[in-house]
N, C-alpha and C positions, 0 to 999 in steps of 0.2 A: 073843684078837684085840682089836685097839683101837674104840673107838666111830670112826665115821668122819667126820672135822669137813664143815663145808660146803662143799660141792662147788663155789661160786662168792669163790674170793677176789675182794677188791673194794679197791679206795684205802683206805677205812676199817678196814682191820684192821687190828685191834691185836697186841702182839706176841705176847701172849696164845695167839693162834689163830693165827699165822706158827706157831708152834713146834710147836700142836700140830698143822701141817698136816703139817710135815716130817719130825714123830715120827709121823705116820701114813705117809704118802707112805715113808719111809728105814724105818720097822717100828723103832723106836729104841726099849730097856726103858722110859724114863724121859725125861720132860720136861728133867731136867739135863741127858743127854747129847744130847738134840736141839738144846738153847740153845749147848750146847759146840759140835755140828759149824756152827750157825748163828754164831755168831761167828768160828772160823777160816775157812769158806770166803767171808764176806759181807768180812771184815778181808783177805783174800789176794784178792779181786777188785777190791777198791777201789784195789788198787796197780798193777794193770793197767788201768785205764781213763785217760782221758784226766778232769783237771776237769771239765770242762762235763760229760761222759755218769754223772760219779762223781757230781754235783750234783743233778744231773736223774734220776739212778735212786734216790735219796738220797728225794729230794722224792715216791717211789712208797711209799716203805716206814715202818713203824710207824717210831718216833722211835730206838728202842733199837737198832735195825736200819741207821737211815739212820747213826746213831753210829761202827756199826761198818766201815761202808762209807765211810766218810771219816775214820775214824781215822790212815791213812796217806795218806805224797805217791804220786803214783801213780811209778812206777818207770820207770827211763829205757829200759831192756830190759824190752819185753815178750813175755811168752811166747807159744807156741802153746797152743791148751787142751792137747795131753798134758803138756810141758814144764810148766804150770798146776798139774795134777793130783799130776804127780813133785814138782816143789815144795813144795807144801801136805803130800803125803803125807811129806815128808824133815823139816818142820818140824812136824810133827804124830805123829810118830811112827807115823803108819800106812803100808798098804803102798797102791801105788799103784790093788790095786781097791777095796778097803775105801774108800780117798779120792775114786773116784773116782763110786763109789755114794754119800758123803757131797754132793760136790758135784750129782749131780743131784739130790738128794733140796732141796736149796736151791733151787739156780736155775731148777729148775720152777715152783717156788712164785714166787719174784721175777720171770718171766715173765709168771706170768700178772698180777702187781701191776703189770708197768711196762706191761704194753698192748703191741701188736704195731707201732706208729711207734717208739715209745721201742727197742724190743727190736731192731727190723728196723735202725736207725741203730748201734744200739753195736755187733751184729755185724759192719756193714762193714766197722766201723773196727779190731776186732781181727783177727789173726792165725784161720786155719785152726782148727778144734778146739772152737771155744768153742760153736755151734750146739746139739751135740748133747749140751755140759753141761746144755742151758739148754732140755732137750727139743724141740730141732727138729732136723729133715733138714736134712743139711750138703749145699748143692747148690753143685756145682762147672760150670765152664764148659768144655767137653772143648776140648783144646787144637786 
């Protein structure tokens, strides 16, 4: 088993300790492969957001991180979180649970770094699906 990092991420963490939150949190062998799934799903979110919420969740995360989240434009088709998950797992060569256990193993952690305004805004603004990448209950409005 892993040691288990600190229980309180904060604005100040470094990437250092993102990685190994997510190699804890995702049970990953190795610090490379936690940095590997933290760069494809932090790099395929960044093309789903809008500017302004890619900037602003930019501005939550260690430097190496915010990098990788504004590495691309964000994309004119945006997905739903599964369509997200099937994505990332077709360009990454995994399958779509493998991906889709990489991606929460992330965006939990960047949850808890963007704070619950920052988090509770981008959700709006995506598509169905993404809530429950990003460890929260997907609440729907009964028709």
């Amino acid at each position: 088993m892993y040691p288990q990092p600190d229980q309180s991420p904060s604005a100040g963490m470094t990437f250092a300790h993102l990685l190994e939150r997510v190699r804890y949190d995702g049970a990953y062998p190795t610090r490379q492969r936690a940095e590997e799934v933290v760069r494809a799903v932090l790099t395929a979110l960044g093309g789903q957001l809008a500017d302004e919420d890619r900037l602003a969740l930019a501005a939550c995360l260690p430097a190496e991180a915010a990098r990788a989240i504004t590495s691309q434009p964000s994309d004119p088709e945006v997905l739903n979180g599964w369509g997200f998950v099937n994505e990332l797992a077709a360009r990454t060569g995994g399958t779509p649970a493998t991906t889709r256990w990489d991606t929460g193993a992330v965006l939990t952690t960047v949850a808890h770094l963007a704070g619950d305004a920052l988090l509770d805004r981008i959700l709006t603004r995506l598509p169905s699906g993404y809530a429950l990448l990003f460890g929260r209950a997907e609440l729907t409005q009964a028709a």
